[in-house]
KELUM-978781 format. One line per field, with one value per residue: residue number from 1; x, z, y of N, C-alpha, C, CB in turn; residue in one letter. Coordinates in pm, 1 decimal, padded with zeros to 6 digits. Glycine has a CB too. Layout:
BEGIN
num: (NUM / ...);
n.east: (X / ...);
n.up: (Z / ...);
n.north: (Y / ...);
ca.east: (X / ...);
ca.up: (Z / ...);
ca.north: (Y / ...);
c.east: (X / ...);
c.up: (Z / ...);
c.north: (Y / ...);
cb.east: (X / ...);
cb.up: (Z / ...);
cb.north: (Y / ...);
residu: (A / ...);
This chain:
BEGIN
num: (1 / 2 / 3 / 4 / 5 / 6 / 7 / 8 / 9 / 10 / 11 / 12 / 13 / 14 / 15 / 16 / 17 / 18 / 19 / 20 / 21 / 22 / 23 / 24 / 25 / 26 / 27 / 28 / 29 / 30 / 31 / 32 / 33 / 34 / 35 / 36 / 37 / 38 / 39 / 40 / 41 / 42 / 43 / 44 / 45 / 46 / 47 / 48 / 49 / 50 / 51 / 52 / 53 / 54 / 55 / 56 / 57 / 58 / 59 / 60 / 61 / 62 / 63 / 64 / 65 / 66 / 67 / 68 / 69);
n.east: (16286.6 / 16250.4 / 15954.4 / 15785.3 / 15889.4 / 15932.4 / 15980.6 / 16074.2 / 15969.0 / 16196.1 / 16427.4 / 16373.5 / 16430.5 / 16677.5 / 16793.3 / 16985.9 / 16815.6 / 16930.1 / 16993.7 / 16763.1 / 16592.0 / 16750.6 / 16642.0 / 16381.3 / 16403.0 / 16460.4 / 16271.5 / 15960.5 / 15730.4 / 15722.0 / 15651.0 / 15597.7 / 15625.8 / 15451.3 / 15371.9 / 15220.0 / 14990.7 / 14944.0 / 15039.1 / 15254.7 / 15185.1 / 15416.3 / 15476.9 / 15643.5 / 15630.9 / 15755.4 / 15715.1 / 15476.7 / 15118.6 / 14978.4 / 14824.5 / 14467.9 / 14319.7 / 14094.0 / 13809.9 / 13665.5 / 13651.9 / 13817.0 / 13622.7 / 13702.3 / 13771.0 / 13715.7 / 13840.5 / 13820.7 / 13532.2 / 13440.6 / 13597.7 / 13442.7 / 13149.9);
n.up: (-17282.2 / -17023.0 / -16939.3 / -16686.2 / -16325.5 / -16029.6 / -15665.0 / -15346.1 / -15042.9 / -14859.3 / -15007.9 / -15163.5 / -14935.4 / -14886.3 / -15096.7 / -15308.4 / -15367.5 / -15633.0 / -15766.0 / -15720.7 / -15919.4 / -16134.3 / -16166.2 / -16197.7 / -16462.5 / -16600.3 / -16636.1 / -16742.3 / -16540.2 / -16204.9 / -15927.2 / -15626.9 / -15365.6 / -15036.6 / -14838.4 / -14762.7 / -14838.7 / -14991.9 / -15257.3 / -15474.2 / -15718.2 / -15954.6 / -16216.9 / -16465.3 / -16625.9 / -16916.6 / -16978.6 / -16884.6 / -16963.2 / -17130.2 / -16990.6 / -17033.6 / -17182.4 / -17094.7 / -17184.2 / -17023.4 / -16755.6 / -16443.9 / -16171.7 / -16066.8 / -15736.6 / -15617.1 / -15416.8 / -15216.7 / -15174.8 / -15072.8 / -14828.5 / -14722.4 / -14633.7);
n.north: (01251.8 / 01020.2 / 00804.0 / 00703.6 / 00737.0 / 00556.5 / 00629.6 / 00620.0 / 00867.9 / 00858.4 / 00843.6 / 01125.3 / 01300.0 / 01245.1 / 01392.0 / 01611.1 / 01971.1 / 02009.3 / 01800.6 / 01668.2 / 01834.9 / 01767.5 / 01491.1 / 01531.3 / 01675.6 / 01427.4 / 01286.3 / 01238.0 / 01157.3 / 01194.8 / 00955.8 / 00943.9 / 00767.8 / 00806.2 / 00685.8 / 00374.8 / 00371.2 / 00648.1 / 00795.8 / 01039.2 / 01223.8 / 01419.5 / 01615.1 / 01744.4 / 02023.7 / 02223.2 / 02492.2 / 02730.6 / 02813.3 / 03070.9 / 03331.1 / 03394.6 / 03673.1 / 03882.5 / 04026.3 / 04321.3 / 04521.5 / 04681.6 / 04829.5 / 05174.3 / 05240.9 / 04997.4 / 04795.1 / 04936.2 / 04977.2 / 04666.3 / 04649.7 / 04823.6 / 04717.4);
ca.east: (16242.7 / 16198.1 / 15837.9 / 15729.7 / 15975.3 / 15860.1 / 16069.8 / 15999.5 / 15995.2 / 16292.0 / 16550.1 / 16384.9 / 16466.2 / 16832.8 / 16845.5 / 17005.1 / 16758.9 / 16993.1 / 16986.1 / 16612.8 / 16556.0 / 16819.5 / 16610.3 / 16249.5 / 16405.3 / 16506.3 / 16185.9 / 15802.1 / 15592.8 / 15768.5 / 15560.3 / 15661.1 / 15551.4 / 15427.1 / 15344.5 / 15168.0 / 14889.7 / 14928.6 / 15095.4 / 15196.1 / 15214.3 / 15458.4 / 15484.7 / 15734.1 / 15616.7 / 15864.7 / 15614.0 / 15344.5 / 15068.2 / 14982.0 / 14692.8 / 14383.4 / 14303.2 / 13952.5 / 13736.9 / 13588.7 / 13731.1 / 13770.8 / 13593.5 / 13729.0 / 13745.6 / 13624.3 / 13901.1 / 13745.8 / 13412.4 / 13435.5 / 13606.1 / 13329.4 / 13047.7);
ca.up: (-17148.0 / -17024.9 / -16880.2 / -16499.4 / -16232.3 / -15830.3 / -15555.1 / -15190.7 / -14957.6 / -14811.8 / -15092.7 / -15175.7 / -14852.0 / -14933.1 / -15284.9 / -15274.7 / -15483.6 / -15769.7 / -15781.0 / -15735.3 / -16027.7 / -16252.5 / -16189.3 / -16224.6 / -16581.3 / -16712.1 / -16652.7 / -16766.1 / -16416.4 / -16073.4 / -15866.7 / -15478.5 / -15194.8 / -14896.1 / -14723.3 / -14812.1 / -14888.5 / -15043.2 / -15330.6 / -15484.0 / -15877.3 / -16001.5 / -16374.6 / -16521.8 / -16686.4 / -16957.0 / -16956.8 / -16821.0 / -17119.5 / -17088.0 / -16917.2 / -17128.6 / -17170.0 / -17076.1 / -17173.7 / -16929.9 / -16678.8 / -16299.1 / -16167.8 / -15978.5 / -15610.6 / -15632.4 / -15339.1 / -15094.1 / -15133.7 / -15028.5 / -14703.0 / -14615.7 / -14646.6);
ca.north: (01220.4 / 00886.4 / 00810.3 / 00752.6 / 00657.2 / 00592.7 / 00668.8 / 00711.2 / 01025.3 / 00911.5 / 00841.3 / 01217.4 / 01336.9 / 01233.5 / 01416.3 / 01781.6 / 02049.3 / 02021.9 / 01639.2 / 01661.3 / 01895.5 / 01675.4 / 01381.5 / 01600.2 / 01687.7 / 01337.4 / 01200.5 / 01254.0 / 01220.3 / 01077.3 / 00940.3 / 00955.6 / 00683.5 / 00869.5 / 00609.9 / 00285.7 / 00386.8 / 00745.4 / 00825.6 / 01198.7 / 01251.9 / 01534.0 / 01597.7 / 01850.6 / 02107.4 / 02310.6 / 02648.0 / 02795.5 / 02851.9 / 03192.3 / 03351.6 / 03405.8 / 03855.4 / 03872.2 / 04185.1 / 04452.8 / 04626.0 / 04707.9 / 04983.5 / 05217.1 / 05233.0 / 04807.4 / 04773.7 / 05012.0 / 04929.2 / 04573.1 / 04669.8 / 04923.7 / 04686.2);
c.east: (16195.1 / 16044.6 / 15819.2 / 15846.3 / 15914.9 / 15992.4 / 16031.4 / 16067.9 / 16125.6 / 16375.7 / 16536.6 / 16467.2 / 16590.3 / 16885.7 / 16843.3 / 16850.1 / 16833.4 / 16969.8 / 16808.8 / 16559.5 / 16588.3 / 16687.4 / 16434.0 / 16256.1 / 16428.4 / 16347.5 / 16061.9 / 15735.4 / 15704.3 / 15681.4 / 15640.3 / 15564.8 / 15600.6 / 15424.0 / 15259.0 / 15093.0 / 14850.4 / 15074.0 / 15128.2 / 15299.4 / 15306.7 / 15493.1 / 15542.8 / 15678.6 / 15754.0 / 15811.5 / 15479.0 / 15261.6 / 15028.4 / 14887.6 / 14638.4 / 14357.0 / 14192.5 / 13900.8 / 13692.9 / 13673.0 / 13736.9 / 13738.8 / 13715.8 / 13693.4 / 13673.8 / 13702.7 / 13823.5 / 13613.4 / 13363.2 / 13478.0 / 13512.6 / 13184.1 / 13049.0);
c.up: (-17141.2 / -16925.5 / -16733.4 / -16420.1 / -16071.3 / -15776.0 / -15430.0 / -15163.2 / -14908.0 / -14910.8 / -15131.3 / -15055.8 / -14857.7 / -15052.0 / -15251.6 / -15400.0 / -15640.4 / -15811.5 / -15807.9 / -15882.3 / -16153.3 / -16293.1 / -16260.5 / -16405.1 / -16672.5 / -16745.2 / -16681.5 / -16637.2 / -16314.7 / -15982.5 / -15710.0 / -15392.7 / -15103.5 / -14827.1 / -14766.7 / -14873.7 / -14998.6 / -15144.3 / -15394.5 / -15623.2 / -15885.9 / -16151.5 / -16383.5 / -16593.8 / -16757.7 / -16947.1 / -16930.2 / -16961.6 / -17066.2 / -17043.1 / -16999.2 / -17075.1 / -17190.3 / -17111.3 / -17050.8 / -16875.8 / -16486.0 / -16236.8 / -15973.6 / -15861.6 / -15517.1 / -15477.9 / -15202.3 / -15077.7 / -15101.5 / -14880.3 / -14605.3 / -14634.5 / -14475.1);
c.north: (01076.0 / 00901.4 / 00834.6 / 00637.2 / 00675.7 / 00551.6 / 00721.1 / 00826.8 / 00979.3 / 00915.6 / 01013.8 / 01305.4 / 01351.0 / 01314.9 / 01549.4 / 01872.2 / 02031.9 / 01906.0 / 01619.9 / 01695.9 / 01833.9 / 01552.7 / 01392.4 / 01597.3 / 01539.8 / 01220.7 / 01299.9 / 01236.8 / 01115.0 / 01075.0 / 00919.9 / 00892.7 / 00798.8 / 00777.2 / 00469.7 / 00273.0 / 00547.1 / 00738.9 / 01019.0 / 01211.8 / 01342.9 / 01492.6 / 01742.8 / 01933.9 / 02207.9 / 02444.4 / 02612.8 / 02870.8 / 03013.2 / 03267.9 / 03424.7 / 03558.9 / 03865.1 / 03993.9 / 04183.5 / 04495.7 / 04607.1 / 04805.8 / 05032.7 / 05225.2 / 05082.4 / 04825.6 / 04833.9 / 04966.6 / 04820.1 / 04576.7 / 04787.2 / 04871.4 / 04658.6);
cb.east: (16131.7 / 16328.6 / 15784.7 / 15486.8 / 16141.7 / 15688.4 / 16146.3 / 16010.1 / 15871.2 / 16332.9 / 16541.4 / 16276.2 / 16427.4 / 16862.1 / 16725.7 / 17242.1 / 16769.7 / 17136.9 / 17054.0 / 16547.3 / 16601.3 / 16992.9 / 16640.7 / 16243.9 / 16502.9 / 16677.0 / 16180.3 / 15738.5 / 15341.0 / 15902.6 / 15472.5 / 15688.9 / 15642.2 / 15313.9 / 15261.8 / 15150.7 / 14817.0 / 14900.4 / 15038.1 / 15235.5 / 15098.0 / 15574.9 / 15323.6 / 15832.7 / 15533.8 / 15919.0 / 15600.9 / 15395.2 / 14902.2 / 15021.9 / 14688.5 / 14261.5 / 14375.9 / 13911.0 / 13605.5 / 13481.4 / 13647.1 / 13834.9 / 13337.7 / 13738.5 / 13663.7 / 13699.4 / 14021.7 / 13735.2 / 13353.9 / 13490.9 / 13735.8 / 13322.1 / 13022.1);
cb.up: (-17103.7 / -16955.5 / -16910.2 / -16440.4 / -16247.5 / -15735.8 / -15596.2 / -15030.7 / -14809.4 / -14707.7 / -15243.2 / -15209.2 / -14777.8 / -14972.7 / -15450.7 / -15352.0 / -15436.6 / -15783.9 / -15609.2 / -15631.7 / -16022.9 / -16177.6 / -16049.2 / -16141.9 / -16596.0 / -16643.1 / -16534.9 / -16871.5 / -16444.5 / -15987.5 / -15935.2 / -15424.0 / -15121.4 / -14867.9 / -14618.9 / -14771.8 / -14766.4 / -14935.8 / -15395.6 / -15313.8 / -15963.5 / -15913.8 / -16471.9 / -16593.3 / -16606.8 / -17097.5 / -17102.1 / -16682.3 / -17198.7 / -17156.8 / -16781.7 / -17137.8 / -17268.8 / -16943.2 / -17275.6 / -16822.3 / -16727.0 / -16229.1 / -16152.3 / -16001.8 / -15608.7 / -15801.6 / -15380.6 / -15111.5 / -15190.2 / -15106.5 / -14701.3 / -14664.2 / -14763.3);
cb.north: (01316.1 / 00770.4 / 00707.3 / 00690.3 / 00715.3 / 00459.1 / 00752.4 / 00626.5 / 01082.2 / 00861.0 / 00712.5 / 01235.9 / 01288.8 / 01089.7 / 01365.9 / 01845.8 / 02205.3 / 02057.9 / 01543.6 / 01762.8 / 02010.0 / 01582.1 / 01302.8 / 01780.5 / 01789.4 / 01237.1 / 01100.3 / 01144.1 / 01151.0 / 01103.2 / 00831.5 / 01111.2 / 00484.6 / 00948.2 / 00706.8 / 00239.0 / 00362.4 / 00857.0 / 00730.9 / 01335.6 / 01302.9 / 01594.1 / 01562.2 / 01809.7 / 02155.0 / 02281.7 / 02757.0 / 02930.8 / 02734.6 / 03244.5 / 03409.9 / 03288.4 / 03963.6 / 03835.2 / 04226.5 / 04434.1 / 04781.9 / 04680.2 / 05008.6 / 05273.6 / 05348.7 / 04614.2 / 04812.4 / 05166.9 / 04950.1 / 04502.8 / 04691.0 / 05111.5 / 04581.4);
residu: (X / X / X / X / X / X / X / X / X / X / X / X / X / X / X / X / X / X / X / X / X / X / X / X / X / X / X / X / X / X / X / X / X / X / X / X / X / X / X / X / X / X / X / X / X / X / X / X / X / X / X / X / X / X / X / X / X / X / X / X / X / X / X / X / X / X / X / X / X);
């Protein structure tokens, strides 16, 4: 992967989903002009780490008894 590339909203605007995704994968973070003053990071991710398995429990009937307060 090459590092960080910027590109405005419109050239995105122009880029099919597939083209988008190509260009998401060849790079490390693209950065996207909004507008002069705003900018908007995206960074690729290959996976999702995996969600941490917490002890305890949920008691029964939790659901109901929040809507009958």
């Amino acid at each position: 992967m090459d590092s960080t590339t910027q590109i405005t909203l419109e050239t995105i605007k122009n880029l099919s989903i597939e083209d988008f995704l190509s260009l998401l994968r060849q790079k490390e973070t693209l950065i996207v002009q909004v507008s002069t003053h705003e900018v908007v990071r995206i960074k690729a991710s290959l996976e999702l780490p995996p969600l941490p398995k917490l002890d305890g429990y949920v008691p029964q009937g939790w659901k109901d008894a929040i809507y009958h307060e």
